[in-house]
N, C-alpha and C positions, 0 to 999 in steps of 0.2 A: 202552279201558282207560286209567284215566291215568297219565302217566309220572312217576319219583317222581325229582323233582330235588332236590339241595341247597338249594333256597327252602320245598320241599313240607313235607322232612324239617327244618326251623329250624322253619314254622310248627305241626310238631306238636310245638317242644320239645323235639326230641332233638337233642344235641350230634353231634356229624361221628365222634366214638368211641364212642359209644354208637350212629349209627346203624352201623358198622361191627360192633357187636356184636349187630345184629339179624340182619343179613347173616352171620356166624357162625353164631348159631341158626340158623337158615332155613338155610343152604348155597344160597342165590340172593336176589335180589332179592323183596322182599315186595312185595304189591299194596295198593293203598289203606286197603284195610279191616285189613290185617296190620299195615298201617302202622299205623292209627290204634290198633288194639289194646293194638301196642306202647308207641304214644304214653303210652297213658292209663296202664298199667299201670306204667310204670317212672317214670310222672311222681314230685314229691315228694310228692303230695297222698296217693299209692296207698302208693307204695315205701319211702317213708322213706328213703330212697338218703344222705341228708345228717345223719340222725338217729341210725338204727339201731346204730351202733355205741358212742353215746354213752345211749342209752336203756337199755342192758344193764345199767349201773350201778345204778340203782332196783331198792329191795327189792320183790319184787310175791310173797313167798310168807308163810304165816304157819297154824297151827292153824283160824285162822276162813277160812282162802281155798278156796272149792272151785274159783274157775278164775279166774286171774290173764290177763295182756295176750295177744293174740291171737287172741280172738273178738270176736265183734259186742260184748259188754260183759265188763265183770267179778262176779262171783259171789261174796260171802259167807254163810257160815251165820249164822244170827238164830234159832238153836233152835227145836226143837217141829215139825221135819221140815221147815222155811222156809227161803227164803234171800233175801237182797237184789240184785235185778240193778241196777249203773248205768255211767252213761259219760255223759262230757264230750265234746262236741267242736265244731270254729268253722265258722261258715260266715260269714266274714268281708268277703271280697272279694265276694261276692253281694251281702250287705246293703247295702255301698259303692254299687253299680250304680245297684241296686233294693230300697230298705232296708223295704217291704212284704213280697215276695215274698222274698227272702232272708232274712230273720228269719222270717217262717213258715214257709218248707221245711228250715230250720235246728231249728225244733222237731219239725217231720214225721220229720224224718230219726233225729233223736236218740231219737225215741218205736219207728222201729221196730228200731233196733239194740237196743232192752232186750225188747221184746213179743217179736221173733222168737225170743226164749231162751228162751219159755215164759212170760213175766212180765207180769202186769198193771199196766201204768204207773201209780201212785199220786199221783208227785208231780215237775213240774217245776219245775229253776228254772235261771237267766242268770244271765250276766257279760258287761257290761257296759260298751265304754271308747268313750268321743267326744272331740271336737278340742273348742278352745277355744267358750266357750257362742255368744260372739259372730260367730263363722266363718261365711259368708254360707250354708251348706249345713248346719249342724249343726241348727237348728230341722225342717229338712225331713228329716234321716238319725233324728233321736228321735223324730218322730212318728210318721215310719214305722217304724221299728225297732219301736216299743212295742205299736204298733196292727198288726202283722204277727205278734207274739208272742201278744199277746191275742186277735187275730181266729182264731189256729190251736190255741191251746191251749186256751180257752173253750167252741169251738164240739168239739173232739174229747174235750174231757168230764175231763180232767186238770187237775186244779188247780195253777197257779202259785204257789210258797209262797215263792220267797224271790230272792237274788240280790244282786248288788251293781253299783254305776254308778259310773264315775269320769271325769273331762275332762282332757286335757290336750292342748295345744298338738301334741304327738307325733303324734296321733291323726285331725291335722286333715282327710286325703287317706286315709286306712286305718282307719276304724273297727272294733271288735273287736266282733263277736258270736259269744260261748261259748255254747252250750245244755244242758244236761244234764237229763237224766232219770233217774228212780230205779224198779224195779217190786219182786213182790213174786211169789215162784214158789214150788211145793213142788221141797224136793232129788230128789227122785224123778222130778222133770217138769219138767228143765232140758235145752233141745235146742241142739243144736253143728251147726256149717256142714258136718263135714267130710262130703264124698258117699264113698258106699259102693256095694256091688250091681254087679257088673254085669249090664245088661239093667233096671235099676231104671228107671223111668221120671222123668224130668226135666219138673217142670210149674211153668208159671207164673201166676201170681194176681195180683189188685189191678184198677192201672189198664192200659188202652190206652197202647203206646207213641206218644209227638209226635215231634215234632221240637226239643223244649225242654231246656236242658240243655246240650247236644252240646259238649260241649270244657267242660263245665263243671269236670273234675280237672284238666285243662294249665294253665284259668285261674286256678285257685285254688293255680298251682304257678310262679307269675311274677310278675312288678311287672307295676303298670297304669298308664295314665298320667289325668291328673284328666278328660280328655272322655274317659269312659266309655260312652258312649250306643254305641259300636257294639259294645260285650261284653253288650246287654243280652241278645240270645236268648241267651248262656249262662247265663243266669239260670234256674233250671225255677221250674214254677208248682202250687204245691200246694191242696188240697183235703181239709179238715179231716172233712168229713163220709163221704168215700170212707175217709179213715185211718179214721176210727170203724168203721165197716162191718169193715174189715179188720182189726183189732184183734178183734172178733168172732166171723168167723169162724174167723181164724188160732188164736185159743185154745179156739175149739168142735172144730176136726180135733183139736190138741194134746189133747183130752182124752182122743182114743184113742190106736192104735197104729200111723198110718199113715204117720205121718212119718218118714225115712230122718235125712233134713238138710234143712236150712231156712236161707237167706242172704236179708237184704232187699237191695234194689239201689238202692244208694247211690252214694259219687263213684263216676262212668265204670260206671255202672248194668247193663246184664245184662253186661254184659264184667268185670266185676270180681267180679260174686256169682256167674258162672262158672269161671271160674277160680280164686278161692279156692276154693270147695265142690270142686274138682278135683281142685287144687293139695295140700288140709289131706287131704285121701284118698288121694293118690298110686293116685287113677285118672285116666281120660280121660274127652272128653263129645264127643259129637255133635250138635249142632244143627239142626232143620229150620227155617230162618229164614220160609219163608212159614206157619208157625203161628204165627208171635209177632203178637197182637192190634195192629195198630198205629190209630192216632186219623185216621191223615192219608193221601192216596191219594201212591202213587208211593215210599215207604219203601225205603231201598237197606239192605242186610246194613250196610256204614257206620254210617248212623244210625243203626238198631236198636243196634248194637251199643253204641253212644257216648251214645245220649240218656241223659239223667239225668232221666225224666219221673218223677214221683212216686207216691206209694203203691201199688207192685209189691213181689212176692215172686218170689222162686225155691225151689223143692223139691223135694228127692228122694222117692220113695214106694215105698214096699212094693208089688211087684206083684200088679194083682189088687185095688186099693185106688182107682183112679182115680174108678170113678163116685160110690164112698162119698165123696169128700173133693170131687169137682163138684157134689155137689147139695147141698153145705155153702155153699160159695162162690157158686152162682147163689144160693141164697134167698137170700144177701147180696144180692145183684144188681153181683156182682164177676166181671169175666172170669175165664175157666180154659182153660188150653189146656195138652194137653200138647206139648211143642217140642224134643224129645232123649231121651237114655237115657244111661247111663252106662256108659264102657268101658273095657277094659283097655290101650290104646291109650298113656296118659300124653301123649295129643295133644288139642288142639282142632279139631275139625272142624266146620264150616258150611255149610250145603247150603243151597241156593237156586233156584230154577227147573231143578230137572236138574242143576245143576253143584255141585260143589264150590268155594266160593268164600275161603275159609280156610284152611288147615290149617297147625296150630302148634304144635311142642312146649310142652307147659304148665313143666317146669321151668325154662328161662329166662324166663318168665313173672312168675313168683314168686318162687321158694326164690331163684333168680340174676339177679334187678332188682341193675342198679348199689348197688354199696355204696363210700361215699367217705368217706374222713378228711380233712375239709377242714380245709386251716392254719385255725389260731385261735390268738388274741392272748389274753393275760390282762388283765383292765380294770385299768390301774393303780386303786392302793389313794386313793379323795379325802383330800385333805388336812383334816388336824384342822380343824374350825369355829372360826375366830375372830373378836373383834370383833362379837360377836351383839347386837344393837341392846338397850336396857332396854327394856321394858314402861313405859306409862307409865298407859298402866287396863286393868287386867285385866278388868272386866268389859265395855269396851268391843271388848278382843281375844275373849273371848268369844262374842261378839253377832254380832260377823264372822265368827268360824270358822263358827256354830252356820247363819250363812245362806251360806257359801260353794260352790259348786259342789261339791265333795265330802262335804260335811256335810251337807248341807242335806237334809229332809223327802223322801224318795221316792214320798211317798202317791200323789201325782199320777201315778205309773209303774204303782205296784202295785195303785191301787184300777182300770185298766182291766184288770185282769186276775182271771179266777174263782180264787179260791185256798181256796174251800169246800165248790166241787164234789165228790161222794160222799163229804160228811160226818165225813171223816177227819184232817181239818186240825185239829191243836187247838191250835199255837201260830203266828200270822198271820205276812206278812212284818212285820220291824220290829224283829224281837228279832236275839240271837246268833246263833241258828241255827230253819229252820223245826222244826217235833216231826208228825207224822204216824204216827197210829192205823194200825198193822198192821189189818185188818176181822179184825171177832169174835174180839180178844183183848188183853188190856190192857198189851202191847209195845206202843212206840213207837221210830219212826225219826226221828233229828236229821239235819237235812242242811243242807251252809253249803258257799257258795260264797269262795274267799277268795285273794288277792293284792296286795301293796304294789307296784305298777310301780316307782313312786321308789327306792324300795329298792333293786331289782334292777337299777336304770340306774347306783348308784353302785357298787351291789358285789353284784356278780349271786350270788357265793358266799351272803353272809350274808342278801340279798334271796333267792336259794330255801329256807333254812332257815327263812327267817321265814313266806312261805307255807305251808306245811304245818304252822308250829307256830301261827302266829293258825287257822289252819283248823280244828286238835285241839283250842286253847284255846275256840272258839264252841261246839263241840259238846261238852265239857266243861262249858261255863258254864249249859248247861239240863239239865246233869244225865248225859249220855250218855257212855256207854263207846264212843270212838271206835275203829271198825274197820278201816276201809282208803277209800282214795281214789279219783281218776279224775284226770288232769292235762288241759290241753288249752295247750303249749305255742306262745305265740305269739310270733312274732321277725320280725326281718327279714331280708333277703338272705345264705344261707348262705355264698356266694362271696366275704364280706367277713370277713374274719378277725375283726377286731373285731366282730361280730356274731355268729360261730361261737364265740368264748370267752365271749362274754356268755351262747349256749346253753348251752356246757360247763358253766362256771362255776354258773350255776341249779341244773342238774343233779346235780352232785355236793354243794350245799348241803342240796337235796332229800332226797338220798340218806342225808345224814347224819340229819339229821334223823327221815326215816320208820324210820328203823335205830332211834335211839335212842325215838323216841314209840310204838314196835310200830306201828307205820299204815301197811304198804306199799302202794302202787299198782297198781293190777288191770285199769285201762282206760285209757285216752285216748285222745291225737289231738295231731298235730304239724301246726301251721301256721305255714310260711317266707315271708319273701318279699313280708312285709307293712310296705313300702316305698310310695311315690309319687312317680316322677320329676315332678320339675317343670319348666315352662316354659324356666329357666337349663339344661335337660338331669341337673341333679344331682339325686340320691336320698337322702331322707329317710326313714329306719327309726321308727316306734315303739317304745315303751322297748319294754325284753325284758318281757314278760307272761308267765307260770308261772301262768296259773290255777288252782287247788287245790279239788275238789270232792270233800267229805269224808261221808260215812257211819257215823252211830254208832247203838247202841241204849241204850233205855229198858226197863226189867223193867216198869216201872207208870211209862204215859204222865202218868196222873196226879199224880205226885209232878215231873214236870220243873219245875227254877226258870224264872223269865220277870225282865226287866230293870226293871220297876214296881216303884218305890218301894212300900208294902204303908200303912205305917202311923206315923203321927206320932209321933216320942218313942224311934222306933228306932236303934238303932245304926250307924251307916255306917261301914266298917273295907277299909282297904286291904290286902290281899294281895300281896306281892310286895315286892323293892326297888325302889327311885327313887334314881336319880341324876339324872333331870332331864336327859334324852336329848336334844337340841336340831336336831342333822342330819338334814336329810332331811325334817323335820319339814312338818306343815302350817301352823304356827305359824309358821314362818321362812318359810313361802311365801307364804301368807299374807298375813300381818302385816308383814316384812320383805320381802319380794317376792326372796327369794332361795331357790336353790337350791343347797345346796351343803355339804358335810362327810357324812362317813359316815353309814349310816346305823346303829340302834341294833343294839348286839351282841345274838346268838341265844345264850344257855347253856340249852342241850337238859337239864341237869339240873335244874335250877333250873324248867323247863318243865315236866318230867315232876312233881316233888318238888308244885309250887306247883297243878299240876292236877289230880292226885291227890288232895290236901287236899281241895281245894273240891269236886270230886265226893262224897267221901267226908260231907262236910257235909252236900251237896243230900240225899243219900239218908237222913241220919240224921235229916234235918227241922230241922237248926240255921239256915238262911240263909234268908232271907223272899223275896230278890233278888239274882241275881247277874248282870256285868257285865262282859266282858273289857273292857281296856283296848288301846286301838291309836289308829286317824287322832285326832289332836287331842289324848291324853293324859286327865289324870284329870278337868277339871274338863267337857272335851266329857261322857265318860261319864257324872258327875255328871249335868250337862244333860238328857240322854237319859232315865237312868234319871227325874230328875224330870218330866220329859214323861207321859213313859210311864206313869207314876202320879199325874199331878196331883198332884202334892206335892212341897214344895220340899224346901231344906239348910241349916244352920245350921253352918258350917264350926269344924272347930278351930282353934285355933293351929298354925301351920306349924312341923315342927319347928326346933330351934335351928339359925341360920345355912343356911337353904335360902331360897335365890333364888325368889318368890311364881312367878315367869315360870318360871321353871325347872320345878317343883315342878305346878304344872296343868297346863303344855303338854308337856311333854317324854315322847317315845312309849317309855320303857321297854317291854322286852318281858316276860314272863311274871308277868303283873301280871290283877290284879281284882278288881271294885268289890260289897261284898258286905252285903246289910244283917241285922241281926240284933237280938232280944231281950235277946240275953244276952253283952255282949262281952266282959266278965270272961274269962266260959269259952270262947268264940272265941279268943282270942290266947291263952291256957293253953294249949288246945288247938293250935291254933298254935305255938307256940315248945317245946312236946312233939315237935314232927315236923320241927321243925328250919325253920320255912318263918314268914320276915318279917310280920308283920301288926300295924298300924296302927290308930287309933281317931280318922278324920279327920272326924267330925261326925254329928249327927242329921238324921234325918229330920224336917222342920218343914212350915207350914204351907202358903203360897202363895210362898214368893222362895227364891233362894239368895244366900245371905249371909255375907259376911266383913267383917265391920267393922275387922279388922285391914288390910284391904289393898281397901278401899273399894266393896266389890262388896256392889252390893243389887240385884238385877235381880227384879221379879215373873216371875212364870211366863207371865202375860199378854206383855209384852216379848219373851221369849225366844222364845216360839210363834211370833209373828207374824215373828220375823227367820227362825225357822228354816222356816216352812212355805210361805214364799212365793215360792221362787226357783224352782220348778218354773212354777208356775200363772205366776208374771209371764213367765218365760223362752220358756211353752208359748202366750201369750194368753190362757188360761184357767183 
C-alpha cells in the first residue's frame, strides 16, 4: 500500500488544509485511490471551489428556462413540445499539450453533455483564442486545433456552423479552446443525472476504460509550464466514430422507459459521473470495480477511477431492464456492463478482488468541496485616450484592418469543417450568427459565439456587459428572439487578486446585462489558471475571456436576414449613435500599434431599444441586410457586408464636424448596419420608437467609395487583402 506523504498529497493538488479536510471526512488517513478521488473531485476544474460564490450572481431563470446551471447542460423551450439543449465549455490546456487530440475530445465531450439530456446534437460551434500569428508554436497549435475540430465533428456527423478566432500575444503559452454544442429534445424526454432507486442497477456503456486521461481535472486545474511534453498522457484520446455509435444507441434506450439517470464521464471520468448522479439523489453507490471494461491489462481501482478515456456513459436503470437496454448497445457494438447499484448508504463504496478498496461519504465529495472567497482587486478604471494619432488614408487603414489577424477571412478554418451535414444549416459560418432548421418544421435556431478580450483586460465590468450584449445583438441581426446562454469563463490564476477582480468584475457586468437583455445563463464552465510560467519563473495570465454562447429562435427560418448586400440602388442606413469610440479599438491596434483607453460604454437600454427595432423590421420584411457592428466599426462592417454580396457602397457625406477616423473605425456599441428599399420610411419608423437612424450611402456596383475622404477601393483589392492571411499564415 502506498504511504501518503505531504509530496503524494501536493502532487494531487490538495493544499495541506484541504488535505486536512479529507482526514476530517474520512476520520483516518485515506488510501491512494481516496486520495485521488478526493484529488479530482475538489479540484477547480470539478468544484468551482474559487467560482462558485461569485457565479450565484448570473440570472439563470426566466419563463423560457426549463433547467438552468447544474446539469450536464442548459434547457429552453422553443415551442410545439421542443426544447433547446446547449453548453459551452474549454478544454484548453489539453489543446496546449496536444492541440489534435485536445480540440477533438473537447468536441467529444461537449457533444455528450447535450445527447446525454435526451438531445440530438444539431449544431456545433468554437471559440477560438491563439498567441501572436508569428510565435514559433502557433502555426503548429492552429493546425491542430482546427484539424482535431474538424477530424471529430465531421466524421460524428454534426455540423460545425459557426465560431469566432482571435490572436493575441496573451495567448502565446495558454491557448483558448471553447466548444459548444447545441441539441434539440422533446420536453417530455429530457433526462437528469440525479440517481434514484435503491437496488437500481448502475450500468456502464461506450468505450473500454485506458489508461488515458488520468489526472486530466488536477491538470486542467493548475499552471503548466511551456515543456509540456510530460502532461502529454493527460491528454485522453477520442474516437469520433464510437461517439456516433453512441449517440445512437444512447437515444434508441431514451426512447423508452428504462432510464433512471444518465451522467456521461467527463473531467475526472467515472469518479465524477458517480458521484454527481449520487450526490444530485442524495443516495449512495457501490461499485464492483472488476466489471468496469478496461482497454489495458493490470488496471488498479486508481486508474479506473481517474481515467478520463472517452466516449463512456454511466446509468441508472429501472430493474428488470438490463438485457432490454444490452442488446441496444451491443448491436451498437458498444460495451455494457453492469458495475453497482445504488444505495441508501450516502457513501461510496468500491469493491475489488474480494476487498473493499474505497469507502467515502459522498457529501464531502460534492455539496462540501472547498468553497473560497478569494481577495480580489478592482482593475483600476484606464485613463481617457489621448493623443490618438490622424488617419492619414482611410482606405489604406481599411485594407489593413480587413487583412489583420482578427479581421481577416476565416474561410480557411471553416471550409475544413462539415457545416452541412444533415441538411439543416441554412445560414453558413460567416454571417452574425449561425440559423439551423429545427428538422420537420419551419423554426429556426440562431447561435453565435461571442467576446471582446480587450475589452475585458481594460475594464472587465463593461467588457462582460459587452459580451452578452454583441452576443444578443448577432442573434438579433438574423432576425432571432434571443433566449438564453451558456458562458465558458476563462482566466488566469485565481490566487492573484488582480486576476480574481478581473473575474468578479466580468461577472457582475454579465449579470447586468442578461438582467436587463432577459438572456439568462443556463450552463457553462469555469476555466482558472490559464497562466504559463516562464523560463525567468514569472507568470503570464491571458486576458480575462468571458465567452458568451447564445441561443435564440426563429418562427420562419426562412424569413432570417443575412449580412449580403441584396441589390444595387439600395439604401444603406445606420442604426444606432456614434460618437466615434476610439479605446480599445482595433483601429488604435492596429493602425497605431497601441493599446490603451477605455473601452466603449455598454447602455443596456439603448441595446434593448436599438434591437428590438431591428428585429421588429426583419420580421415585417423592411430590411434586405442586416449587420451588427463591433471589431473594426462601421466601415469593417461595410466591407463585410460588401463581400458578402459582391457589391460595393457609394458613401454619404459624413455628418457635420465628425472626424472621417472617428466615424468608420470607432466600435460604438449597440449599433447596425442595415440595407433597405425604402429609407424615407426606415428612419420615420425609426425616430417613431425613439432609436437613431442614419442614411450613410447606397448600395453600388463593384468599389466602396468616398470621394470626400479619398476611398475608392474595388472589391477585387479588398478580397485579396482580406482573404489571404489565413492561407499565407497556414502555407496553404
Amino acid at each position: 500500500m502506498t504511504e501518503i506523504t505531504p509530496d503524494i498529497v501536493a502532487e494531487h493538488g490538495l493544499s495541506p488544509e484541504e488535505y486536512d479536510r479529507v482526514l476530517a471526512a474520512l476520520g483516518r488517513t485515506p488510501n491512494l485511490t481516496e486520495l485521488g478521488i478526493f484529488s479530482v473531485m475538489w479540484s477547480e476544474h470539478c468544484s468551482y471551489k474559487s467560482s462558485r460564490l461569485h457565479l450565484k450572481k448570473l440570472p439563470t431563470t426566466g419563463p423560457q428556462v426549463i433547467c438552468g446551471p447544474g446539469e450536464n447542460a442548459g434547457v429552453v423551450d422553443i415551442g410545439d413540445g421542443q426544447a433547446a439543449i446547449f453548453k459551452m465549455e474549454s478544454h484548453n490546456h489539453p489543446s496546449y499539450i496536444e492541440p489534435y487530440q485536445g480540440a477533438a475530445t473537447g468536441v467529444g465531450g461537449i457533444l455528450r453533455d447535450v445527447f446525454t439530456m435526451g438531445a440530438r446534437p444539431v449544431a456545433n460551434l468554437n471559440a477560438l483564442r491563439f498567441g501572436r500569428p508569428d510565435h514559433p508554436k502557433m502555426r503548429h497549435l492552429i493546425a491542430g486545433v482546427v484539424h482535431g475540430i474538424g477530424g471529430y465533428g465531421n466524421c460524428v456527423g454534426v455540423p460545425t456552423v459557426g465560431g469566432e478566432v482571435n490572436f493575441h500575444r496573451a495567448y502565446d503559452g495558454n491557448i483558448l479552446v471553447n466548444a459548444m454544442t447545441v441539441g434539440v429534445a422533446e420536453t417530455a424526454k429530457i433526462f437528469y443525472s440525479a440517481a434514484s432507486g435503491a437496488g437500481n442497477p448502475i450500468v456502464y456503456v461506450g468505450s473500454k476504460t485506458g489508461r488515458d486521461g488520468i489526472h486530466g481535472a488536477t491538470m486542467a486545474s493548475a499552471e503548466f509550464s511551456e515543456d509540456s511534453e510530460e502532461k502529454r498522457p493527460t491528454v485522453q484520446v477520442g474516437d469520433p466514430f464510437t461517439e456516433k455509435l453512441l449517440i445512437e444507441a444512447c437515444l434508441e434506450l431514451m426512447a423508452s422507459d428504462a432510464i433512471v439517470a444518465i451522467q456521461d464521464m467527463g473531467a475526472a471520468g467515472l469518479t465524477s459521473s458517480s458521484v454527481e448522479m449520487a450526490s444530485k439523489g442524495g443516495v449512495g453507490i457501490v461499485l464492483d470495480m472488476d466489471a468496469v471494461p478496461c482497454r489495458e491489462e493490470g488496471m488498479t481501482p486508481y486508474e479506473m477511477m481517474l481515467s478520463e478515456s472517452q466516449e463512456r456513459m454511466l446509468m441508472v436503470l429501472q430493474p428488470g431492464r438490463e438485457a432490454e437496454a444490452e442488446a441496444i448497445f451491443r448491436k451498437w457494438e458498444l460495451d455494457f456492463a453492469v458495475i453497482g447499484q445504488v444505495t441508501t448508504t450516502g457513501r461510496m463504496v468500491l469493491n475489488w478482488r474480494g476487498e473493499t478498496v474505497a469507502d467515502i461519504p459522498l457529501a464531502p465529495l460534492a455539496d462540501s468541496a472547498p468553497l473560497y472567497d478569494r481577495p480580489h482587486v478592482p482593475t483600476p478604471k484606464p485613463a481617457p485616450l489621448t493623443d490618438v494619432p490622424a488617419s492619414t488614408d482611410i482606405a489604406a487603414d481599411l485594407l489593413k484592418l480587413m487583412a489583420s489577424p482578427d479581421l481577416a477571412s476565416r474561410r480557411w478554418i471553416w471550409e475544413q469543417y462539415d457545416h452541412m451535414v444533415g441538411a439543416d444549416t441554412v445560414q453558413r459560418p460567416g454571417g452574425d450568427a449561425a440559423v439551423v432548421r429545427v428538422h420537420g418544421t419551419q423554426k429556426g435556431l440562431a447561435i453565435s459565439t461571442d467576446c471582446t478580450p480587450r475589452y475585458c483586460y481594460a475594464d472587465p465590468y463593461e467588457g462582460g456587459k459587452q459580451a452578452i450584449a454583441e452576443c444578443w445583438r448577432n442573434l438579433t441581426a438574423v432576425g432571432a428572439t434571443p433566449l438564453a446562454t451558456t458562458d465558458c469563463m476563462n482566466f488566469g490564476n485565481p490566487q492573484r487578486p488582480e486576476v480574481m477582480g478581473q473575474f468578479v468584475g466580468c461577472i457582475e457586468g454579465m449579470a447586468e446585462a442578461c438582467t436587463a437583455l432577459a438572456f439568462p445563463i443556463v450552463s457553462g464552465n469555469v476555466s482558472l489558471y490559464n497562466e504559463t510560467r516562464n523560463d525567468d519563473g514569472t507568470t503570464s495570465a491571458i486576458l480575462p475571456t468571458p465567452a458568451i454562447g447564445g441561443v435564440g429562435l426563429l418562427a420562419d427560418w426562412s424569413r432570417s436576414a443575412t449580412v449580403a448586400f441584396k441589390a444595387e440602388g439600395e439604401a444603406i442606413v445606420l442604426i444606432g449613435a456614434t460618437a466615434g469610440h476610439l479605446g480599445q479599438s482595433l483601429w488604435l491596434r492596429e493602425i497605431a500599434g497601441r493599446e490603451d483607453g477605455p473601452p466603449p460604454p455598454v447602455d443596456l437600454t439603448a441595446e434593448r431599444r436599438n434591437g428590438d427595432f431591428v428585429r421588429d423590421r426583419i420580421a415585417d420584411g423592411t430590411l434586405t441586410a442586416v449587420h451588427d457592428l463591433s471589431d473594426g466599426g462601421l466601415l469593417v462592417a461595410l466591407a463585410e457586408m460588401a463581400l458578402a454580396g459582391n457589391l460595393g457602397a457609394a458613401l454619404a457625406a459624413l455628418p457635420a464636424g465628425t472626424v472621417a477616423r472617428d466615424w468608420y473605425f470607432g466600435e460604438d456599441q449597440a449599433r447596425y448596419l442595415v440595407t433597405t428599399a425604402d429609407s424615407d420610411a426606415l428612419v420615420a419608423a425609426a425616430d417613431a420608437a425613439g432609436v437613431e437612424a442614419l442614411l450613410v450611402g447606397q448600395v453600388a456596383a463593384d468599389a466602396i467609395t468616398d470621394p470626400a475622404n479619398a476611398v475608392a477601393l474595388s472589391l477585387t483589392t479588398l478580397r485579396s487583402a482580406h482573404e489571404n492571411f489565413f492561407p499565407d499564415l497556414m502555407g496553404n
